[in-house]
N, C-alpha and C positions, 0 to 999 in steps of 0.2 A: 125779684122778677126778672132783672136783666139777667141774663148772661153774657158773663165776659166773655170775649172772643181769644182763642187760645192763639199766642205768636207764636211764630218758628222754633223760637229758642226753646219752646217749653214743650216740644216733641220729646220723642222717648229720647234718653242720652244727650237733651238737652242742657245739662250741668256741665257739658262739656265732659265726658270722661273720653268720647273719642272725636277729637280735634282734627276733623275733616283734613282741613288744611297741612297742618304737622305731618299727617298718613302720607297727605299724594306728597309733600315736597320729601321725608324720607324714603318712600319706595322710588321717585327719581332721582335720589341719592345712590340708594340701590342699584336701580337700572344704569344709571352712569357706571358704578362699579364691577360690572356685569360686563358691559361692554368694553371696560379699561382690560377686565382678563380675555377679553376675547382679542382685543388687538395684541396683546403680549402673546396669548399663544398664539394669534396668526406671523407676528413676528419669528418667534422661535419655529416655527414649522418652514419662513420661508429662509430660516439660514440654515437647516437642514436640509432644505430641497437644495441651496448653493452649495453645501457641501458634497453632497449628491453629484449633482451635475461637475464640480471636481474631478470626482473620484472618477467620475464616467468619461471623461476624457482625458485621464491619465492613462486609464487602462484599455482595453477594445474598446474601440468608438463603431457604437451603436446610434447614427445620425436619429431613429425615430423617438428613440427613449432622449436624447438630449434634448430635441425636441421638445419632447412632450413635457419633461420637467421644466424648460425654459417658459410653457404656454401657460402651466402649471403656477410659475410665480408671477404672471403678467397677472392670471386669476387673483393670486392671493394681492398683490399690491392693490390692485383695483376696490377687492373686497375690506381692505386696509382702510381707503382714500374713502367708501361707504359709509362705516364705521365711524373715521374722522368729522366726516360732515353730519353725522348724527350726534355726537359727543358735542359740536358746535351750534345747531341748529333744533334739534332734539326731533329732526322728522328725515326720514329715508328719501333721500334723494332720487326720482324717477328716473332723471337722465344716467345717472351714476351705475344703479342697478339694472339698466337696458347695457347698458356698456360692455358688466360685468358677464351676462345671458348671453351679448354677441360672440365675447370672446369663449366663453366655456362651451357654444355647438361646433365654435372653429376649430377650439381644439379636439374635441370630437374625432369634426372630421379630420384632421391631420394624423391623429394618433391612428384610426381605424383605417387611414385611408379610402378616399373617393370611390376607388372602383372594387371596394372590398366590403362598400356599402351597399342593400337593396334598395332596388328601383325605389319602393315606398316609404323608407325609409331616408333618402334622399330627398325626394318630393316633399317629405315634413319638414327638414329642415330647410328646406326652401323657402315653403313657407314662414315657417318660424322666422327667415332671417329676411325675408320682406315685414312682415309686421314689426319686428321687434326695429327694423331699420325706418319702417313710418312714422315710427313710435319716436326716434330717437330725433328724426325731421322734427317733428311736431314740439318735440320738449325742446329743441333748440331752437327755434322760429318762436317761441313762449317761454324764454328765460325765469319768467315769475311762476309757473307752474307748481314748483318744488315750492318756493315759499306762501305761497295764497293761501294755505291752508297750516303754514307752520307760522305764519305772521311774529316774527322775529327782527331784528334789528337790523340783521341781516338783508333783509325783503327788500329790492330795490322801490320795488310800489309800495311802501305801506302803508300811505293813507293817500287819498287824492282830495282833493280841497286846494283853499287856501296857502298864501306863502306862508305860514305857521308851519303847515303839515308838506314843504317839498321833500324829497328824497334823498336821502345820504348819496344821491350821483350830481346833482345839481350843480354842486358848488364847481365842478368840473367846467362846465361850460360858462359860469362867469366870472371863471380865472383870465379868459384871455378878450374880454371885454375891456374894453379902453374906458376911463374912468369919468365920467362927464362933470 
């Protein structure tokens, strides 16, 4: 008359034939792999764009094109340095990719030139570079931003409590505390 009550494990594919766990930690194997070819070819593209920017001032110097390759690899290094702190932290950096947005409307504007731009078209990016610039306020004035929700090792706040749980910045300030 009783009925046992069924546990978790004994859900459909409960023998384990798909090991939850094994799936996510190899697709983030995956995904780290993914990303390791994505900084290689951002690498290979930014010593082509150096070799470029070379070539371009060896021959007729075209000040807006050298330019523009020049803003071109500030983009790719940045989108580099995004990457890197995703391969370390395993979450996209807000301040990093605000960074990388200010400089790709900048160059924008340098490559098309200011007054080669329309009135409304100006006024957006205007806009855009006030917001993205409040934005960039705001992630700097909240250092822990990026990690509150990537809670890594990393995370200056990780946990708040107790002196068990202080902060991997602590020890900093009772390095130069006199010894009682």
């Amino acid at each position: 008359m009783y009925k046992q009550k069924r546990l978790k494990s004994q859900f459909l594919f409960g023998d384990r034939w798909f090991d939850r766990h094994a799936i996510v930690r190899n697709m983030e194997a995956f995904q780290d792999l993914i990303v390791i070819v994505l900084c290689l070819t951002l690498f290979v593209v930014m010593v082509m764009q150096l070799w470029g920017i070379f070539t371009a001032l060896t021959t007729a110097l075209d000040y807006k094109h050298v330019t523009s390759k020049m803003l071109f690899i500030l983009i790719l290094v940045e989108l580099f340095r995004l990457l890197m702190v995703y391969l370390q932290e395993h979450s996209i950096s807000v301040g990093v990719a605000v960074e990388v947005t200010i400089v790709s409307v900048l160059r924008e504007i340098v490559v098309h030139g200011a007054l080669e731009i329309s009135w409304m078209q100006t006024a957006a990016m205007c806009g855009l570079l006030f917001i993205l610039g409040t934005l960039l306020v705001v992630c700097a004035k909240t250092p822990h931003m990026d990690c509150i929700s990537a809670s890594t090792k990393y995370c200056p706040i990780r946990h708040r409590g107790g002196k068990e749980h202080q902060n991997e910045f602590s020890h900093y300030s009772d390095e130069n505390k006199p010894i009682a």
